[in-house]
C-alpha positions in Angstrom: 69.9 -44.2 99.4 68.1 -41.6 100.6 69.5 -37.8 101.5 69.2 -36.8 105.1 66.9 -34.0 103.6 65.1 -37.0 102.3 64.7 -38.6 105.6 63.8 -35.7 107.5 61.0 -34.6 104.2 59.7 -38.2 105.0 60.0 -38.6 108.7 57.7 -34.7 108.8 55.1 -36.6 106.7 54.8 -39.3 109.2 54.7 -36.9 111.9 51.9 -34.9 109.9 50.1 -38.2 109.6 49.9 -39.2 112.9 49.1 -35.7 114.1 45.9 -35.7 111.5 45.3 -39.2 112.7 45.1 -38.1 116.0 43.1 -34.8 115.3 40.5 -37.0 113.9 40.1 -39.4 116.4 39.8 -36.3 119.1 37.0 -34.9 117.0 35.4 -38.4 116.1 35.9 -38.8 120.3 34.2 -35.0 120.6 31.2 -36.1 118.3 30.1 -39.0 120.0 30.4 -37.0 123.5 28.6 -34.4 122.3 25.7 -37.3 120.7 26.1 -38.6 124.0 25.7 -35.5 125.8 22.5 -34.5 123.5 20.9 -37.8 123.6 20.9 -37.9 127.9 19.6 -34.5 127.7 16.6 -35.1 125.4 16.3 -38.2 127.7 15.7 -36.1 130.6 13.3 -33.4 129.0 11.2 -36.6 128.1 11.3 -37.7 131.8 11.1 -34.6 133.2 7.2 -33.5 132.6 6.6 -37.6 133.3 7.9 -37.3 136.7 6.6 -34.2 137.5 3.1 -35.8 136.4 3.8 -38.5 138.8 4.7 -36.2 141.8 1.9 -34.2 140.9 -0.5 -37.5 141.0 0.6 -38.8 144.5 -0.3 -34.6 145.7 -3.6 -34.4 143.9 -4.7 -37.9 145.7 -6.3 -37.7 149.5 -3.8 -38.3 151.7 -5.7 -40.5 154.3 -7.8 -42.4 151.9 -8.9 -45.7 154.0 -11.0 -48.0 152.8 -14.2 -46.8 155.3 -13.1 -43.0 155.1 -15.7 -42.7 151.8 -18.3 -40.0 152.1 -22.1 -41.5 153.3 -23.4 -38.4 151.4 -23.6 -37.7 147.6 -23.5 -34.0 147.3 -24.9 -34.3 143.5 -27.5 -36.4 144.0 -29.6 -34.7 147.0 -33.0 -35.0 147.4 -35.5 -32.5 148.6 -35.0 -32.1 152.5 -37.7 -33.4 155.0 -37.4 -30.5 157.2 -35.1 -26.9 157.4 -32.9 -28.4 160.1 -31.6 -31.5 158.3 -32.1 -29.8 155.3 -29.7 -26.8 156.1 -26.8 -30.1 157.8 -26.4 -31.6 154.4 -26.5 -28.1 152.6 -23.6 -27.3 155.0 -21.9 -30.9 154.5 -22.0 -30.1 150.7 -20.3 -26.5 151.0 -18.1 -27.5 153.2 -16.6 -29.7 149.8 -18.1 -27.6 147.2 -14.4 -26.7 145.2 -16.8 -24.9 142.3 -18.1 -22.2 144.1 -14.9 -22.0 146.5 -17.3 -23.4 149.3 -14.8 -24.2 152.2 -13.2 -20.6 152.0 -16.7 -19.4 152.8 -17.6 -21.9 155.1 -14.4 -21.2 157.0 -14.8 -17.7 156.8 -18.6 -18.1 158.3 -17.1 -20.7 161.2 -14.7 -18.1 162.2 -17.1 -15.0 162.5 -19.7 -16.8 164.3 -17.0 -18.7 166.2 -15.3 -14.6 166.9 -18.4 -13.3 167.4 -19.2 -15.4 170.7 -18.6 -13.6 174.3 -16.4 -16.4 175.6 -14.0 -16.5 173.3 -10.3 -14.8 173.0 -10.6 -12.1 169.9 -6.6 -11.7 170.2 -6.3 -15.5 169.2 -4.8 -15.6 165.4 -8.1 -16.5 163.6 -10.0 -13.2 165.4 -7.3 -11.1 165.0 -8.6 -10.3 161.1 -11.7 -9.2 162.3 -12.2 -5.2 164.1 -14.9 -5.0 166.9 -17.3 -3.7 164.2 -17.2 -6.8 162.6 -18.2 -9.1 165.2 -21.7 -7.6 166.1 -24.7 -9.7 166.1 -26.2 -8.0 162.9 -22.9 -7.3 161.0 -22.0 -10.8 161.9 -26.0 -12.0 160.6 -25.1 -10.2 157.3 -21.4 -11.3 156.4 -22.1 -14.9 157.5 -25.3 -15.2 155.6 -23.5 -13.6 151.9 -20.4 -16.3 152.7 -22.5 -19.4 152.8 -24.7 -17.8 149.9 -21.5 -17.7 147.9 -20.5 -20.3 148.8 -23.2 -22.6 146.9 -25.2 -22.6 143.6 -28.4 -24.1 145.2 -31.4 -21.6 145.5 -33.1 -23.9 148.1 -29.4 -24.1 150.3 -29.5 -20.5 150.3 -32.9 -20.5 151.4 -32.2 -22.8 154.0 -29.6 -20.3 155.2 -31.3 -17.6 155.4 -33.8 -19.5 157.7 -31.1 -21.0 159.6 -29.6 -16.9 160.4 -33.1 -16.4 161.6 -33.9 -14.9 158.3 -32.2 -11.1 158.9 -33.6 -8.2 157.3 -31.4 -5.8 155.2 -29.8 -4.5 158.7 -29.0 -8.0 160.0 -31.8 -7.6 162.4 -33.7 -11.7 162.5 -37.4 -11.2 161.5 -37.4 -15.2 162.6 -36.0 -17.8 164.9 -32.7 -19.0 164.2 -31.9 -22.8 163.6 -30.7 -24.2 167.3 -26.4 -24.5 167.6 -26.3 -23.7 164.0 -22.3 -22.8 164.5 -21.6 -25.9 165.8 -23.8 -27.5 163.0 -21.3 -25.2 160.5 -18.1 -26.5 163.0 -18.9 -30.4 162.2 -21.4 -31.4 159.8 -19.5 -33.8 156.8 -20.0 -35.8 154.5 -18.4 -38.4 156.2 -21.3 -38.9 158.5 -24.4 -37.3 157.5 -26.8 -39.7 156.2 -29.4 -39.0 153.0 -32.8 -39.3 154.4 -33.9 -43.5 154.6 -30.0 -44.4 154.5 -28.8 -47.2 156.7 -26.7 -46.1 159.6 -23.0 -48.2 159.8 -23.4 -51.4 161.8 -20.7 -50.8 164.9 -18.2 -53.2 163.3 -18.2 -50.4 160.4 -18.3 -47.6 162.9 -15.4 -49.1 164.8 -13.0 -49.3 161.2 -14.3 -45.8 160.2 -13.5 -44.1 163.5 -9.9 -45.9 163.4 -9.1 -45.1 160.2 -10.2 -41.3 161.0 -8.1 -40.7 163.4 -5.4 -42.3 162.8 -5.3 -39.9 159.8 -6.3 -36.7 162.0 -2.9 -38.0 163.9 -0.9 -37.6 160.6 -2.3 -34.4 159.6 -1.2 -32.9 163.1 2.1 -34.5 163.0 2.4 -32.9 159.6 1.1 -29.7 161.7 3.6 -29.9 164.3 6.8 -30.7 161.6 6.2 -27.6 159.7 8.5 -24.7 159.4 7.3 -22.7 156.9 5.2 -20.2 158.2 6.0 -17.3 160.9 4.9 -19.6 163.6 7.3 -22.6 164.0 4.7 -25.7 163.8 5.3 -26.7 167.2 4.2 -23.3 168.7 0.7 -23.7 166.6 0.2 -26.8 168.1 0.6 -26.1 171.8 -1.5 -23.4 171.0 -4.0 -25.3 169.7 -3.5 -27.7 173.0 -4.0 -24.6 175.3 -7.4 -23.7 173.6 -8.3 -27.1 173.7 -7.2 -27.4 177.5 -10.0 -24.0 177.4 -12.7 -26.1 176.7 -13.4 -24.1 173.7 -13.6 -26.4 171.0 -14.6 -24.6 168.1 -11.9 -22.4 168.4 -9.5 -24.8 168.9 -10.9 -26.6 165.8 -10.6 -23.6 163.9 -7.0 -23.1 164.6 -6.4 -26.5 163.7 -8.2 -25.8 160.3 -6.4 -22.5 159.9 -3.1 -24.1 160.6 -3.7 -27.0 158.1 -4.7 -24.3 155.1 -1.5 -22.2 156.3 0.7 -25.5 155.5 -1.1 -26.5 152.1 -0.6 -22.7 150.7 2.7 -22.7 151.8 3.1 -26.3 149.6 1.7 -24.0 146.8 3.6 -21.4 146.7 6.8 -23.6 146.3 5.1 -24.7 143.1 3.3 -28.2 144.6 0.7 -29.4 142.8 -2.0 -29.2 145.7 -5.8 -28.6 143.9 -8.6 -27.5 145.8 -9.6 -31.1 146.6 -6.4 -31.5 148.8 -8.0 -28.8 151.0 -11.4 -30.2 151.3 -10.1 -33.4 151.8 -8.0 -32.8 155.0 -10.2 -30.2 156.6 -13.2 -33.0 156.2 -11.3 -35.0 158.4 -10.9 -33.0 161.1 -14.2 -31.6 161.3 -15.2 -35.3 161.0 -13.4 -36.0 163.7 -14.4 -33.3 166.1 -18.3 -34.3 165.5 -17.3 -37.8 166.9 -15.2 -37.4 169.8 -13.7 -33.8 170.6 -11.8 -35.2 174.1 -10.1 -37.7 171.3 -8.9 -35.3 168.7 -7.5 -32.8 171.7 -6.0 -35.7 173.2 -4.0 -36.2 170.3 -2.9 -32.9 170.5 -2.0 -33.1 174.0 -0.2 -36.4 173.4 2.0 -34.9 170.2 2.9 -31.6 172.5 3.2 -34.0 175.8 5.7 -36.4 174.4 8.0 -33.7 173.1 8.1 -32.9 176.7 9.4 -36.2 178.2 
């Protein structure tokens, strides 16, 4: 028969037992969290670049890309023009998408001087406001545009074409020639979209009619997208009754300009919170506006008027 000391040595040892048990079981329990813990976080890490590589695909892709919204003119494969004024159109078309040379930065810039420089516009509207009155003389304005669109391209005959187009200014920006007829509205709307290589058959109107839907249907996305935005100074909806009142003004390549302007303003700001928006993005949606202004002006200011109108009811 066993002592009490006895019983108490051996119940201690069954009590130490259990207590290792149990200290082993927590730490087996701890190991397989942690495994757990280490396997969900390697999982993520894997997915993580994956993911961001598909949010960066669906950025990097045009955002209105219908099925009849395909450029009618191959900027690589140009041949010789058949005159200066066609010509310098297609050289324009090209810069407008040229992302090597930073072309639509340049073009922009040129579209807003010439656009600025004009008597019948307002210089305190937001695009003119970068410019001093020294800047928007005939011959400063000859000068500035004439570097931009040279910059803006790698072509020795586009920049001749240019230079004929400016009425070919002398070192002072006086013209020495005669310059190419509307030539800002020719910079304002000249694409890609709808400038056809010489001997290139024009759409039949069935095509027409699916281009010109398809075009403006995604104009009307871009300036919701426009009117939504909140990241800038300007509350979106501000921009785009401005827009509507310069519209409403009749003049159109300011108003286009401030449409342009505001679409830029939205994709840096897209950038700048680390969105993977390339060069093409910007080419891409600025095409389609300037498309659309070459085909009907009243129908992209309508949509303006109808976005700002409706908010209204």
């Amino acid at each position: 028969m066993l002592s009490r000391k006895s019983l108490a040595g051996a119940k201690h040892s069954q009590s130490t037992a259990r207590l290792s048990r149990m200290l082993l079981a927590a730490v087996a329990s701890s190991v397989r969290a942690f495994r757990m813990a280490c396997a969900v976080i390697l999982l993520c890490a894997a997915a993580g670049p994956a993911l961001r590589a598909q949010t960066s695909s669906a950025q990097t892709t045009d955002p209105c890309p219908g099925e009849h919204l395909k450029p009618t003119l191959d900027c690589s494969k140009r041949n010789p023009p058949d005159n200066n004024e066609d010509g310098t159109k297609a050289a324009l078309a090209c810069e407008w998408v040229n992302t090597d040379e930073h072309g639509v930065r340049h073009a922009f810039d040129s579209l807003i001087l010439l656009t600025c420089s004009t008597k019948d516009v307002d210089r305190k509207s937001d695009p003119c406001r970068r410019f001093t009155p020294a800047d928007l003389e005939d011959n400063k304005v000859r000068l500035t545009v004439s570097k931009e669109l040279k910059d803006g391209t790698a072509s020795t005959t586009d920049r001749d074409l240019y230079q004929w187009a400016l009425g070919d200014p002398d070192s002072d920006g006086k013209p020495k020639g005669t310059a190419m007829a509307n030539f800002p509205d020719a910079l304002a709307k000249v694409n890609t979209l709808n400038t056809l290589p010489a001997g290139a058959k024009k759409r039949s109107k069935d095509e027409e009619d699916l281009f010109e839907g398809e075009l403006f249907e995604c104009t009307k996305n871009l300036i919701e997208k426009i009117y939504q935005d909140r990241s800038g100074k300007t509350p979106g909806l501000i921009v785009a009754a401005r827009i509507h009142d310069t519209f409403a003004s009749n003049k159109l390549n300011l108003a286009l300009i401030q449409l342009l302007d505001a679409q830029i303003q939205l994709l840096d700001a897209e950038r700048k919170r680390g969105d993977n928006v390339p060069p093409t993005v910007y080419s891409q949606d600025i095409e389609k506006f300037r498309a659309a202004s070459e085909v009907d002006n009243k129908r992209l200011a309508k949509q303006v008027a109808d976005k700002i109108n409706s908010t209204q009811q």
